[in-house]
VOGU-3710 file (C-alpha; in Angstrom, 3 decimals, decimal comma):
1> xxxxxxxxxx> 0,000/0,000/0,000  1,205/3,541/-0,784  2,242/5,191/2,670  0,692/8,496/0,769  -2,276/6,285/1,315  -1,655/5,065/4,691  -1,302/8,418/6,177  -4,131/9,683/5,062  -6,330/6,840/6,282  -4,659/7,484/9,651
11> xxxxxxxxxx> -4,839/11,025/9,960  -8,298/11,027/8,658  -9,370/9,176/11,586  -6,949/11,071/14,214  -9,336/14,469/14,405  -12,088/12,245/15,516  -9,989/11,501/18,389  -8,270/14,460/19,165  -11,307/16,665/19,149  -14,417/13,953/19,121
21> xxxxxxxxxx> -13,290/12,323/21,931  -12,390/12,553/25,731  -13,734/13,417/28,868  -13,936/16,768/27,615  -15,384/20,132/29,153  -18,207/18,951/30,617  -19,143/18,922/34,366  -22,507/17,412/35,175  -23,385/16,286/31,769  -21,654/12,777/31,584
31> xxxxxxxxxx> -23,273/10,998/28,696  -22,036/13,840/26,846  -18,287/12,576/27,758  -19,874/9,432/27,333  -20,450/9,586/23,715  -17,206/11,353/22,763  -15,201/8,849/24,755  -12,923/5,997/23,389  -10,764/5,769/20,456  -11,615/5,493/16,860
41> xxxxxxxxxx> -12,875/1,826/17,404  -15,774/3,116/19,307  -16,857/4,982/16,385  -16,779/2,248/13,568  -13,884/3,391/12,478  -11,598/1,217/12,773  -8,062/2,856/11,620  -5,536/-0,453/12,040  -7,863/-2,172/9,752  -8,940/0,658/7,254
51> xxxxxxxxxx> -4,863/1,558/7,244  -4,058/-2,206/6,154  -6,460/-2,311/3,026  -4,420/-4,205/0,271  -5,091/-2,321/-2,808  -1,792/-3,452/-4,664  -1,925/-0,481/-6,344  1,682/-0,423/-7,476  1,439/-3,410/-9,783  -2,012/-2,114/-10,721
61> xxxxxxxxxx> -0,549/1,062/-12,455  -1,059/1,186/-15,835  1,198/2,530/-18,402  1,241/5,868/-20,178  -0,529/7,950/-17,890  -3,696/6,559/-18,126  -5,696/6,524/-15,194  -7,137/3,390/-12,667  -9,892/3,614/-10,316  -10,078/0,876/-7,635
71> xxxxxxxxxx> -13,504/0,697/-5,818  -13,765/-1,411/-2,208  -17,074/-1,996/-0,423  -18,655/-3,993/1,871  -22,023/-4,763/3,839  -22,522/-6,289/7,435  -25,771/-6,825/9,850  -25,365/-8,871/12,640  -27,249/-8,902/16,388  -25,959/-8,193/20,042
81> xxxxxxxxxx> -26,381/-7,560/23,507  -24,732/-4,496/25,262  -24,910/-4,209/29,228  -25,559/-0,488/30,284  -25,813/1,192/27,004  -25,888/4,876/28,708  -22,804/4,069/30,322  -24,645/5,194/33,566  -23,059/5,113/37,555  -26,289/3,091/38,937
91> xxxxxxxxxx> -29,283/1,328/37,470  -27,787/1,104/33,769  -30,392/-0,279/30,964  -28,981/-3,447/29,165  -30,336/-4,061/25,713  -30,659/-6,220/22,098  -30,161/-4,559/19,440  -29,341/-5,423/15,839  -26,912/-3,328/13,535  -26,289/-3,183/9,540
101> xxxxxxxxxx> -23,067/-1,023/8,315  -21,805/-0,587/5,290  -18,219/1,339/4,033  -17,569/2,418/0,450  -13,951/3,047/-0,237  -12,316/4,383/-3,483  -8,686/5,189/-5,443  -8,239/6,860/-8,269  -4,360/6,986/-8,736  -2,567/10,085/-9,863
111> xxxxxxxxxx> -1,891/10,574/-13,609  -2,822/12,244/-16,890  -3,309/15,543/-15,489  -5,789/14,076/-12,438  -4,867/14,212/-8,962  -4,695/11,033/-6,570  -7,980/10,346/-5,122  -8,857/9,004/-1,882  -12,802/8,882/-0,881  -14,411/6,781/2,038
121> xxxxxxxxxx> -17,952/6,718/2,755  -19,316/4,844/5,836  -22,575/4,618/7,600  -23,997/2,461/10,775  -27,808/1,903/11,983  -28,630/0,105/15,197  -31,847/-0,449/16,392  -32,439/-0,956/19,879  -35,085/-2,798/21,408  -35,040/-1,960/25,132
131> xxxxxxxxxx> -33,811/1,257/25,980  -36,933/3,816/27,100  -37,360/6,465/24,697  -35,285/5,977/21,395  -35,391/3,388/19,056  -32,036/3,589/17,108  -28,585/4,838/16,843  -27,147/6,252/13,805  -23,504/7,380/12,553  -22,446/8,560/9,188
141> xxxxxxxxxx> -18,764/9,362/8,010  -17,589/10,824/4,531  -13,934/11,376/4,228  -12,109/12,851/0,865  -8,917/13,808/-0,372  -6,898/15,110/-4,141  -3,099/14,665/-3,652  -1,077/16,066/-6,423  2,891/15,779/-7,025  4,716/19,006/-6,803
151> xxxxxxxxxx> 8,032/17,520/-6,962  9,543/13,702/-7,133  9,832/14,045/-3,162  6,808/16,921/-2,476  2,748/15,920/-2,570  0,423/18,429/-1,728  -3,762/17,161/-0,839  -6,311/18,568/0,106  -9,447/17,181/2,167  -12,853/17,230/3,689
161> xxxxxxxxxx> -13,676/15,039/6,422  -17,576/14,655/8,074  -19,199/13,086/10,683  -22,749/12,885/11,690  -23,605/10,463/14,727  -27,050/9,961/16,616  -25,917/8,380/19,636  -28,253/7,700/23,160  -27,711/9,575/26,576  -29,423/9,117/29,840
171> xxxxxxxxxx> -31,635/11,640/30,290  -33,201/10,293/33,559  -34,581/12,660/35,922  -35,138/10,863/39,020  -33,542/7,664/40,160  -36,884/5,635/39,856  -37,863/5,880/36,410  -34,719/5,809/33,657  -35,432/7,802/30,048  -33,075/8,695/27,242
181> xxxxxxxxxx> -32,870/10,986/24,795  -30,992/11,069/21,386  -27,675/13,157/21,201  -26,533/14,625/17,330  -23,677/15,591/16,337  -22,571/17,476/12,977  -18,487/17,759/12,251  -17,591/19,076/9,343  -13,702/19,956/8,219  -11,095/21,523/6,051
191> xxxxxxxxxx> -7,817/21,038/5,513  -4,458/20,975/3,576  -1,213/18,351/4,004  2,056/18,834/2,495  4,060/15,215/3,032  7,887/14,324/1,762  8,661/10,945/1,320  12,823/10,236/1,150  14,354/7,760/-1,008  13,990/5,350/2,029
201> xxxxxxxxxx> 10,521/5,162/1,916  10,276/7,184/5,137  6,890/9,769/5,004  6,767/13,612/6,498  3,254/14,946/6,864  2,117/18,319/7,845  -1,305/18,927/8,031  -3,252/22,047/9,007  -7,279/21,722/9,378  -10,282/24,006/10,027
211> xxxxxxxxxx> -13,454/22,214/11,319  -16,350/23,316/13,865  -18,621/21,157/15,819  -22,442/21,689/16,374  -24,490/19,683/18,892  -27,891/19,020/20,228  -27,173/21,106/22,963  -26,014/24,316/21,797  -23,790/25,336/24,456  -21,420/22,805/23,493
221> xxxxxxxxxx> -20,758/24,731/19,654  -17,193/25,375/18,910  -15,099/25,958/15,974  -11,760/24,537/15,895  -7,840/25,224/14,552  -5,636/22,242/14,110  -2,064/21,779/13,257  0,343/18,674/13,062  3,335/17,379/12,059  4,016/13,711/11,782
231> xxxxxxxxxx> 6,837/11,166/10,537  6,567/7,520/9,426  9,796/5,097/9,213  10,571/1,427/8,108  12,939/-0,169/10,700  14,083/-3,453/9,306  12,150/-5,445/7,168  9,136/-5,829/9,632  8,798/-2,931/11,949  7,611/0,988/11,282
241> xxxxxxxxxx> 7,037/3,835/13,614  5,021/6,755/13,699  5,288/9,653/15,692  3,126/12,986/15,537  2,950/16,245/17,357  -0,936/18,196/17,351  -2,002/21,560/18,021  -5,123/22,649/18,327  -7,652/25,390/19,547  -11,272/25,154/19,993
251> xxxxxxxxxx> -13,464/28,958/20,426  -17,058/27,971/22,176  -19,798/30,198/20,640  -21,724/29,901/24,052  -19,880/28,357/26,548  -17,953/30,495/28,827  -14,488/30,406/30,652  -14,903/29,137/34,753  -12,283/28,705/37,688  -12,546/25,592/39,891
261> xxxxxxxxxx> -13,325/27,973/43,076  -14,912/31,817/42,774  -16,612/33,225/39,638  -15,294/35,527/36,984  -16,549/38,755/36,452  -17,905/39,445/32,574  -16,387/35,908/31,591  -15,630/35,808/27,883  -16,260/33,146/25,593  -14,178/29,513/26,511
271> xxxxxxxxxx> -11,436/29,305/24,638  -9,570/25,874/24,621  -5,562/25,425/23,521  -4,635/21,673/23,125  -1,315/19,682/22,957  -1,519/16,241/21,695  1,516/13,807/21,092  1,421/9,805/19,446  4,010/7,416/19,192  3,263/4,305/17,668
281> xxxxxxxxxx> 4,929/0,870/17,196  4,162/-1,935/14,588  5,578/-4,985/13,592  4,196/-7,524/11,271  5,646/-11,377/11,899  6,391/-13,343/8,572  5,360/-17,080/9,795  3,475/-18,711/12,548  0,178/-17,779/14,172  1,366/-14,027/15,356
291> xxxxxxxxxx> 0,999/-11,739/12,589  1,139/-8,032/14,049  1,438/-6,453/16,957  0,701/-2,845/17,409  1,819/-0,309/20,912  0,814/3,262/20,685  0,944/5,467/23,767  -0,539/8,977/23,784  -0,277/12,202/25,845  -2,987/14,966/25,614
301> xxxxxxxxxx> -2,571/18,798/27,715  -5,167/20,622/26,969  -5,317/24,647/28,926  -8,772/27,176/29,045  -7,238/31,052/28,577  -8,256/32,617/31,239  -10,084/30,034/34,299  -8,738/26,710/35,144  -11,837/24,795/35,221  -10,550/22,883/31,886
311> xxxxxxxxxx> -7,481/22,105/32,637  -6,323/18,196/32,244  -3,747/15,996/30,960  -4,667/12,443/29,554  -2,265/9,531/29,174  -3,419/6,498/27,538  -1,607/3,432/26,385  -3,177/0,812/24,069  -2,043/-2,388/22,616  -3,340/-4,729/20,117
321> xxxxxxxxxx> -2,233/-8,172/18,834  -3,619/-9,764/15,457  -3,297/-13,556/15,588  -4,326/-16,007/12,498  -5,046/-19,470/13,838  -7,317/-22,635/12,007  -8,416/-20,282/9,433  -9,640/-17,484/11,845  -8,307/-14,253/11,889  -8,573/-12,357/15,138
331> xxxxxxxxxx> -7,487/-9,007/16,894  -7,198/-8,393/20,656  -6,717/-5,473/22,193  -6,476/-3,446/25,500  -5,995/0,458/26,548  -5,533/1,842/29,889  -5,992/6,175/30,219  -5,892/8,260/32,883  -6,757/11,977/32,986  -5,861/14,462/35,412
341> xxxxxxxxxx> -8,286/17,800/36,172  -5,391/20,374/37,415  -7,578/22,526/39,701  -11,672/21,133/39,449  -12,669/19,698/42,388  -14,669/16,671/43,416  -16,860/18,605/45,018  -17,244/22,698/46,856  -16,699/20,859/50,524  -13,739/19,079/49,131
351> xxxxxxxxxx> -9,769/19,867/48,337  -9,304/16,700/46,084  -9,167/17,561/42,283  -11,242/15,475/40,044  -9,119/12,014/38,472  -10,712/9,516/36,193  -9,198/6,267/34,805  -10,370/3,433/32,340  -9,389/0,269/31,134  -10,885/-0,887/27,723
361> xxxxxxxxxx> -10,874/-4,299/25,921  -11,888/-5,849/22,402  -11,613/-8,968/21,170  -12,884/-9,434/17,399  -12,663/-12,599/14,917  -13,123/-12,983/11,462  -13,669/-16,267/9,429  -13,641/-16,247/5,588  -16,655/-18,873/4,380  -15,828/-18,213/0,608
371> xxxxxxxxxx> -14,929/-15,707/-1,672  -16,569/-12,077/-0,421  -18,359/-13,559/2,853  -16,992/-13,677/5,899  -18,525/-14,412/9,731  -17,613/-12,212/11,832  -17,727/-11,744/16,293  -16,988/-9,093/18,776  -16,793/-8,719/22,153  -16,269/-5,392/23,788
381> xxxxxxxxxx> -16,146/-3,895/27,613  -14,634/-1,225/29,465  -14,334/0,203/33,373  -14,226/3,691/33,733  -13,794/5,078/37,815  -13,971/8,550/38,656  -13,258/10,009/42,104  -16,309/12,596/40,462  -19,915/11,580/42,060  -21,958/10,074/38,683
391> xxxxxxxxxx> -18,736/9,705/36,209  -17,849/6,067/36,652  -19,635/3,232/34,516  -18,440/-0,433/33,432  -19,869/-1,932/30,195  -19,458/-4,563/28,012  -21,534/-6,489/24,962  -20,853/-9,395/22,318  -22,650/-9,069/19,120  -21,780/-11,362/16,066
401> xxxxxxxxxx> -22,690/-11,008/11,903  -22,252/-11,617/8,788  -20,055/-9,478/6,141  -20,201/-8,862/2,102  -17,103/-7,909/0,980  -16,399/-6,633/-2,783  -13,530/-5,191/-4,478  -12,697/-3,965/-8,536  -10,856/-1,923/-10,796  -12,924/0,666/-13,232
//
């Protein structure tokens, strides 16, 4: 696979976790950190797998210029269970529910005056039978790029990235009788990436993207400033490593700045700054039943300009190990994060300042029943604990399906 390719696979799906996810700015409203919580994974987006697409495309070139379009798509329903789908402290609801999802992905490579082009279109229903007041969750996810050659080393792209998601919350208001209420989210966003690959094969990207969010809740609006620089190497025949470095800002339209103890006076508008580093580790293993193994650790500062309320740091560590064994193929995985409030406290009769941490798991298997079809299971859980009254939750749910996969050249 082109690493032109790779990166932007990868970095598509980064902004969703830099900005669309976290325990992030909110103080009472939980399901709200709730639904932007997790990695990538808890989105549908998967960005190990999506990254590891075998196109071939550089024995699909053709000659002279002309140009090749490669088209990838696949279907999958399938049915579950999921315990405590509000992710709530006490009394959580457990449910059914059945899913169908679908991805469309497609290459055009560069040539004949055309630029490369790099489109990915993705959508998820599921329907829920027993949670009190919605039906269904919903998440939709178009991602585009153009990447032209200004030089043999020098590509320049350009992109647009959006996500829509409909996702539950508990919007109980007693402790008797639980209710929930449908959450949406609209993320649109810009931006431009200038990468240099060296005659090693090694890849630097800097990208610099312009996005806003806009929520049920209007409150939680903000528009968004985001810069990063990143660098991908081969060491040795099997490994590569990936490091990046992200900036970012994020201007609330409604929301206002807030110290931990005291009030401001005239408070302006919050105004978020953001630090965000990744290193990541992968190896691929020629023979045997271990094929990959992927470590990525992750810090995150992120600093309000004038209170403190919003001050945190977030570590997080995740590993994941794909294994091939009697014709399955399956990928575990486990993260541990942590995330430090600098000055919020647990409570206004209390010094202590507000901690969470969370361990996640996943365990997901795919068998191949004949050409296109595959069976597939999952099995996911986490444990969040908060010293914060009403922020810790433990889940888990299995759900298992059937995929349609299809692939051709146009």
């Amino acid at each position: 696979m082109p690493r032109t390719l790779l990166f932007l696979v990868y970095f598509i799906s980064l902004p969703l976790v830099l900005n669309g996810q976290g325990d992030v700015l909110l103080d009472d409203d939980e399901w709200l950190d709730a639904l932007l919580d997790g990695d990538a994974d808890d989105l549908g987006l998967d960005a190990d797998r999506a990254a590891s697409r075998d196109l071939d495309t550089e024995d699909r070139f053709l000659i002279g210029g002309m140009r090749l379009w490669e088209m990838d798509a696949s279907l999958a329903g399938g049915v579950g269970w999921k315990e405590n789908v509000l992710l709530s402290e006490e009394g959580g609801v457990d449910s059914f529910y059945s899913s169908v999802e679908g991805d469309l992905f497609g290459f055009g490579t560069e040539g004949n005056g055309w630029p490369e082009l790099v489109a990915l279109l993705y959508g998820e229903y599921k329907y829920c039978d027993d949670v009190p007041g919605i039906d269904a969750e919903t998440l939709a996810l178009l991602q585009t790029s153009a990447t032209s050659s200004l030089s043999e080393r020098w590509k320049v792209a350009a992109r647009f990235d959006g996500i829509y998601t409909e996702q539950a919350f508990d919007a109980s208001v007693n402790d008797f009788e639980t209710d929930a209420a449908l959450m949406r989210t609209w993320r649109p966003e810009l931006g431009v990436s200038l990468m240099r690959e060296s005659s090693r094969g090694d890849e630097l990207r800097i990208d610099l993207l312009r996005g806003y969010s806009r929520y049920g809740q209007e409150s939680e609006d903000y528009d968004d400033y985001t810069g990063s620089v990143a660098y991908l190497a081969e060491v040795g025949r099997n490994g590569e490593m990936h490091v990046s470095l992200t900036g970012y800002r994020e201007d609330y339209e409604e929301r206002l700045e807030r110290l931990s103890v005291g009030s401001l006076v005239d408070a302006p508008l919050l105004e978020v700054t953001g630090l965000f580093g990744m290193g990541e580790w992968r190896y691929a293993f020629s023979d045997g039943f271990l094929k990959r193994t992927v470590t990525r650790a992750s810090f995150e500062s992120e600093d309000d300009a004038l209170g403190d309320y919003y001050e945190r740091e977030r570590w997080q560590l995740r590993q994941s190990v794909d294994l091939a064994y009697l014709g399955w193929d399956v990928r575990l995985s486990v993260s541990y994060e942590e995330v430090d409030y600098a000055e919020r406290l647990v409570s206004i009769l209390s010094e202590e300042t507000r901690s969470d941490e969370a361990w996640r798991w996943d365990v997901e298997g795919v068998r191949r029943l004949k050409s296109g079809l595959e069976f597939f299971f999952r099995y996911q859980g986490a444990d969040k604990q908060s010293n914060g009254t009403g922020f810790s939750y433990q889940t888990s749910g299995a759900m298992f399906g059937f995929r349609i996969n299809s692939a051709g050249d146009a």
